[in-house]
C-alpha positions in Angstrom: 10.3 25.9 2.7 6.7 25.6 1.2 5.0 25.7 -2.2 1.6 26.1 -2.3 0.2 24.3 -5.9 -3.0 24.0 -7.4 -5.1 24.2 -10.8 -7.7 25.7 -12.1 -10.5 26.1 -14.3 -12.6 29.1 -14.9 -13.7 29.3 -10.8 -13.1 33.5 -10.6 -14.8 32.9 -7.3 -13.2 30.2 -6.2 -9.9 31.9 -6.5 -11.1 35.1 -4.8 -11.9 32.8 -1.6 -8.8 30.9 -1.9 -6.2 34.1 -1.9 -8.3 35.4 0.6 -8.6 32.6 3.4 -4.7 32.0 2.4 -3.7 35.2 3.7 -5.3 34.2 6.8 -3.8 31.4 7.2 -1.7 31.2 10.8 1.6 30.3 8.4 2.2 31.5 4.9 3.3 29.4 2.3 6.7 30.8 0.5 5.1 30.8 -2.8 1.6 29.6 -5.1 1.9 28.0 -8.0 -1.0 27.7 -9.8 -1.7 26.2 -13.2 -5.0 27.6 -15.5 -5.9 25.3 -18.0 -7.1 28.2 -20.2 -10.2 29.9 -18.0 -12.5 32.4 -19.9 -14.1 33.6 -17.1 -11.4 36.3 -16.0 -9.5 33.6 -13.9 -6.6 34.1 -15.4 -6.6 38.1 -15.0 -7.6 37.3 -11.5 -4.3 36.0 -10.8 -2.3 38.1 -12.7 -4.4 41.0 -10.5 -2.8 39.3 -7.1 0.7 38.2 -8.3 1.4 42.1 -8.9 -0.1 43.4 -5.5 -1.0 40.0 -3.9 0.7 39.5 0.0 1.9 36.0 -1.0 4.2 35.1 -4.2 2.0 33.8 -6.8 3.5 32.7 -9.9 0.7 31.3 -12.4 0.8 30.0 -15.5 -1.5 28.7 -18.1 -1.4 25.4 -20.7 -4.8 25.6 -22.9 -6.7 22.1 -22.5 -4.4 20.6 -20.1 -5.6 18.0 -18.3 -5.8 17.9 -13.8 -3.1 15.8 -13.9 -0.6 17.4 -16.3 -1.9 20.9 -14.0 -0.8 19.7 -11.2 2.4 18.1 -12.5 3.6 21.7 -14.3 2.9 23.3 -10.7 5.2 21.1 -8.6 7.9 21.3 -11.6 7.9 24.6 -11.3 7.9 25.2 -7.3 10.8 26.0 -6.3 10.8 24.3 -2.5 10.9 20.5 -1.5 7.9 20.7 0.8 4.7 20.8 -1.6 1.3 21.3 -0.2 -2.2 20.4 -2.6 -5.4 21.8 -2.4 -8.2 22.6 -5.1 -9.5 25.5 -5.7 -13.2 25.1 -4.8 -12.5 24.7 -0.8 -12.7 26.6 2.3 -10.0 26.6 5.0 -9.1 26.9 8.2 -6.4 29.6 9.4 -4.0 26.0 10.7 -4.8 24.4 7.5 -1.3 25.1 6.2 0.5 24.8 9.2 -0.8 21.7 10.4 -0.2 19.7 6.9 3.1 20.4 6.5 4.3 20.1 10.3 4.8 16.3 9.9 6.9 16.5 6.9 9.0 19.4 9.3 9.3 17.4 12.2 10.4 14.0 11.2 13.1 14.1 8.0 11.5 10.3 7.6 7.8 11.5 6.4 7.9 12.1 3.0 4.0 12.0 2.6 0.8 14.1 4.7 -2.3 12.7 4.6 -5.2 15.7 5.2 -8.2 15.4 7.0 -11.5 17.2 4.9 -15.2 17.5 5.4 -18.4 19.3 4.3 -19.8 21.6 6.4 -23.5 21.0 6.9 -24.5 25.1 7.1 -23.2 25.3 3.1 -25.8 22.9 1.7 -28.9 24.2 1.0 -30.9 22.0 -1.6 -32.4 19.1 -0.9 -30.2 17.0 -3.4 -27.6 18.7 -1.8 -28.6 17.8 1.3 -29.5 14.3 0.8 -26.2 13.9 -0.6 -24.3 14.6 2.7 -26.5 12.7 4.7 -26.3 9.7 2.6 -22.3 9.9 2.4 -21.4 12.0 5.7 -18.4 13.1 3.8 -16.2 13.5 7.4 -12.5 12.5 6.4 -10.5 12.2 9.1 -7.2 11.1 8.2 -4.2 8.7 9.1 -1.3 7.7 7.5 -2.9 4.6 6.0 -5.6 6.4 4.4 -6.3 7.4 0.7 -5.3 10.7 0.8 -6.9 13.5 -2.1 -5.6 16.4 -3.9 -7.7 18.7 -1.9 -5.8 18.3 1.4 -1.9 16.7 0.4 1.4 17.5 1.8 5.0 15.7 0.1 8.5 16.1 -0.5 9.2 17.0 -4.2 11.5 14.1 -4.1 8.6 11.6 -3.7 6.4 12.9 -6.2 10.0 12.1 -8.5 10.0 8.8 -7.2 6.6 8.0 -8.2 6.6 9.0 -11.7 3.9 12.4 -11.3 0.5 12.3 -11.2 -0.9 10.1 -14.3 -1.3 12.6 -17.6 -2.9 9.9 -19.7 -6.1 10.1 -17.7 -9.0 12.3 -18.9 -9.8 13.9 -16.3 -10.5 12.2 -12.8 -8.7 10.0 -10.2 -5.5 11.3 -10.7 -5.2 11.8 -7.4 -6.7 8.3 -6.0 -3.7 6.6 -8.5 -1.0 9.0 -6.8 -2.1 8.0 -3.6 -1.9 4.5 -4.7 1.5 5.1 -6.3 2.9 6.1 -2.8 1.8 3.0 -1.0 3.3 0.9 -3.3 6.7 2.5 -3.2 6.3 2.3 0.6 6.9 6.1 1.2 6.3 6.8 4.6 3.2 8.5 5.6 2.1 10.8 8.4 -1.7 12.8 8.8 -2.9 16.0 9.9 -5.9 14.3 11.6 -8.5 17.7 12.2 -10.0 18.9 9.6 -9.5 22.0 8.5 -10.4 21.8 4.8 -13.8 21.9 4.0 -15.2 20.5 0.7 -18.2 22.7 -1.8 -20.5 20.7 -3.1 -23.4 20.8 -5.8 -27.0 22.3 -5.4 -28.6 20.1 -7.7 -28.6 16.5 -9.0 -27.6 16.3 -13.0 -24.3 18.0 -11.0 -23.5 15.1 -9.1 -24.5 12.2 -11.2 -22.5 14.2 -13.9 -19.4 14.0 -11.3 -20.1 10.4 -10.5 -19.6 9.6 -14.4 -16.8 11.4 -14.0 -15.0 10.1 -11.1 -16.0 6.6 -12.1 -14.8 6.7 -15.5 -11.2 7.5 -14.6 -11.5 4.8 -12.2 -12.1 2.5 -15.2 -9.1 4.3 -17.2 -7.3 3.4 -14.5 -8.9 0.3 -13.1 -8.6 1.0 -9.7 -12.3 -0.4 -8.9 -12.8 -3.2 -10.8 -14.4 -5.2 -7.5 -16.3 -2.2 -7.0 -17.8 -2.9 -10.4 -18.7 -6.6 -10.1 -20.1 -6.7 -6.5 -22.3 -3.2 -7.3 -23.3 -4.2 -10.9 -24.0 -7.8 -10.0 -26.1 -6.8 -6.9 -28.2 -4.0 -8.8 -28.6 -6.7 -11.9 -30.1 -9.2 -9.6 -32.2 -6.8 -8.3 -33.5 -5.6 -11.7 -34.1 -9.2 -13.0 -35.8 -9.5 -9.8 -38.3 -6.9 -9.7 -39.1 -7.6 -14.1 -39.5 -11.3 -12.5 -43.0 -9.5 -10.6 -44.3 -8.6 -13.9 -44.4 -11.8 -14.9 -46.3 -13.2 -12.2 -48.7 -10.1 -12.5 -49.0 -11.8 -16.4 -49.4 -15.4 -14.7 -46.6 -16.3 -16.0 -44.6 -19.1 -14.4 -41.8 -18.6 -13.1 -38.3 -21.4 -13.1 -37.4 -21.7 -9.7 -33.8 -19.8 -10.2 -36.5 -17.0 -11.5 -38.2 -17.4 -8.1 -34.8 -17.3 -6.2 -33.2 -14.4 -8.2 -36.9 -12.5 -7.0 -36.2 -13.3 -3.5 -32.7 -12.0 -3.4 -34.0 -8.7 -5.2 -36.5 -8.2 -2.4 -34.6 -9.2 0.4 -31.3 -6.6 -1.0 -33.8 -3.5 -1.8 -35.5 -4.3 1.6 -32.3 -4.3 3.4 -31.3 -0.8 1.8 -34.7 0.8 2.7 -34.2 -0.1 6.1 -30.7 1.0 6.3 -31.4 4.3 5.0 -34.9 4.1 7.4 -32.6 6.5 10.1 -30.6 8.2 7.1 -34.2 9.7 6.1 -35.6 10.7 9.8 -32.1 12.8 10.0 -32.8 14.0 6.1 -36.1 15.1 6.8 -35.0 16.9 10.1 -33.2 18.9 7.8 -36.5 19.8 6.4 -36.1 17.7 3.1 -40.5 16.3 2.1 -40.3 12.5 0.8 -36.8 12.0 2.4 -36.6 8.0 2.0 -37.6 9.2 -1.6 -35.0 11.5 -1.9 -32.3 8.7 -0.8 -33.1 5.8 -2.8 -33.5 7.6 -6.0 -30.0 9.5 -5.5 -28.7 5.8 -4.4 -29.8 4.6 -7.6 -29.2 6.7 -9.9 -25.6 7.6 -8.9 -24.6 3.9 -9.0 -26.3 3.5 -12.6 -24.2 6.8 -13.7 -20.9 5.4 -11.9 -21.1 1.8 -13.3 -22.0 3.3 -17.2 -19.1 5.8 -16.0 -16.6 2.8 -15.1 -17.5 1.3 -18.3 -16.7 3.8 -20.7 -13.8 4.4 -19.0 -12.3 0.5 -18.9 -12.9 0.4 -22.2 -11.5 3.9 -23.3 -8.3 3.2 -21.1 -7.4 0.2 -22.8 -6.3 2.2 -25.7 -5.1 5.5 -24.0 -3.9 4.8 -20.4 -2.2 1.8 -20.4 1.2 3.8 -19.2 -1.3 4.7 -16.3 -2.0 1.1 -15.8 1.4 -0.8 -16.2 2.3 1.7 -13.0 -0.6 1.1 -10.9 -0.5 -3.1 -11.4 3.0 -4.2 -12.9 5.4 -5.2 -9.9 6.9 -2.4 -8.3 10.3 -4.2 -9.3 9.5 -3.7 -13.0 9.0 0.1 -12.9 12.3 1.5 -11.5 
C-alpha cells in the first residue's frame, strides 16, 4: 500500500491544485501525509478543510521553521505504508502519475527505488524571463534508473529511505533531495523509472525569482559539496573571460599587454564567442516565442545565474564546514564507514 508525502510552505494555491488533480488520479494513494512548516497564508486551514471532508486520507501536521529536509523526513516517519511516493507541492499531474511511479516498486519485490520522469510545459510560461529560461534549459526529464532522481517525482520502499540515513536535516534549505539521490547510489539500491512524464514543473515569471533560486540551489550544493568540479571549471572559465575582456581596456589605454595578458584575451574571446554562437539557434526559437532582443535575453540570464550560483556555492562551502559536516561525512566517507 501507498503514502502519498510532501511539504509545504504557505502555497494555499498550490495545495488546492494538488488535492484536486489527486483525486483525479487513475489510482488513489491510501493516505497523504503532508508536513507545513508553519504557513500563514491559510495553508494549514486548507488542509485541515480536506482531511475532514477530503476523498483521500490526509493526515497533516505542522513543525514551525522546519527545514525541507526535516519536512519530508516527519512525513515518511509518520506514513504508515512501505511504498512512499514524493512530490512537491507546486506541480501539476497527470491522472497515471501515481500509478505509473509506484508500478515498478509493485512489480518487482527487488526495486526498492522509482526514478520519475518531469517537465515544463511550454503553454504555462508566459514572461519573457520565463520563457528564456525554458528555452535555454529545456527542462524535459525523462528518466531511467541511472538518473538523479528529485523530490518532485520519487517513489521508495520505507525500508530504503532507513537504510540511507533520511534526507539530510543539517542542510538549510536546498539539495536535499540531489544528496538522497546520491545516498541511494552509493548503497547500491536498485533502481527502476517511470520514463513518461507525467509531472509537470511551475516555474517563475520574473528574473530576481530565479537567480534568487539559483543562490539557493547552489548554496546547498556547497553545504553539501556535491559540485565542487562544477565550481572550478565554471568559475575558472567565467574568470578568464572577465580578465579577458578588462585586458581590452587596456589596450583601449595603449597599454601593453604581457603576452599571457594577450593569451588569457584570446581564450575570453574565443569562450564568449563560442557561447553566442551556441545559443545563435537557442534565440531564433526564443524569439519565435515572441521574446524582442532574444540573444539579449540569453546571455544575460546565462550570466547572471552562474554569477548568483557560484557566490551561492560559496557561501554555502564555507557555511557547511561548520554546520553540515554530518551531511558531508555521508555523502564522501566510504560507504564501509557509515553502517
Amino acid at each position: 500500500m501507498t503514502s502519498l508525502v510532501s511539504t509545504v510552505l504557505n502555497d494555499r494555491e498550490g495545495l488546492k491544485l494538488f488535492f484536486q488533480q489527486m483525486e483525479k488520479q487513475t489510482r488513489y494513494p491510501k493516505e497523504i501525509v503532508i508536513v507545513d512548516g508553519g504557513s500563514s497564508d491559510g495553508s494549514w486551514e486548507l488542509m485541515q478543510t480536506y482531511a475532514e471532508q477530503g476523498t483521500i486520507p490526509l493526515r497533516c501536521y505542522q513543525d514551525v521553521g522546519c527545514n525541507v529536509a526535516r519536512g519530508r523526513n516527519l512525513a515518511i516517519q509518520y506514513a504508515k505504508h512501505d511504498l512512499i511516493i514524493s512530490t512537491d507541492i507546486g506541480c501539476e499531474w497527470d491522472p497515471e502519475w501515481l500509478q505509473e511511479l509506484v508500478a515498478p516498486l509493485e512489480a518487482d519485490s527487488s526495486v526498492d527505488y522509482v526514478v520519475g520522469s518531469w517537465s515544463v510545459k511550454p503553454d504555462s510560461v508566459h514572461t519573457p524571463w520565463a520563457k528564456t529560461e525554458l528555452v535555454l534549459r529545456g527542462h524535459v526529464f525523462i528518466a531511467t534508473p541511472e538518473a538523479n532522481a528529485t523530490s518532485r517525482s520519487v517513489a521508495y520502499r520505507k525500508q530504503a529511505w532507513e537504510n540511507v540515513g533520511g534526507y539530510p536535516e543539517d542542510l538549510t534549505l536546498a539539495a536535499d533531495d540531489t544528496v538522497f539521490d546520491y545516498l541511494i547510489k552509493k548503497h547500491c539500491i536498485k533502481s527502476a523509472a517511470a520514463p513518461i512524464v507525467r509531472c509537470y514543473w511551475h516555474r517563475f515569471e520574473r528574473l530576481q525569482q530565479y537567480l534568487k533560486e539559483e543562490k539557493r540551489n547552489f548554496f546547498g550544493d556547497g553545504e553539501a559539496m556535491t559540485r565542487n568540479n562544477y565550481f572550478v571549471l565554471v568559475g575558472g572559465r567565467l574568470l578568464l573571460e572577465v580578465l579577458g575582456v578588462a585586458s581590452v581596456s587596456l589596450l583601449l589605454l595603449d597599454t601593453p599587454l604581457s603576452y599571457l595578458t594577450l593569451v588569457g584575451l584570446l581564450f575570453s574571446l574565443i569562450s564568449i564567442s563560442h557561447r553566442i554562437l551556441k545559443f545563435s539557434p537557442k534565440a531564433q526559437q526564443l524569439a519565435q516565442l515572441g521574446v524582442s532582443f532574444a540573444l539579449f535575453h540569453l546571455i544575460a540570464f546565462h550570466y547572471l545565474a552562474k554569477l548568483w550560483a557560484l557566490w551561492g556555492y560559496v557561501k554555502g562551502y564555507l557555511h557547511g564546514a561548520k554546520h553540515c559536516q554530518d551531511c558531508r561525512r555521508r555523502l564522501h566517507k566510504p560507504l564501509e564507514a557509515l553502517l
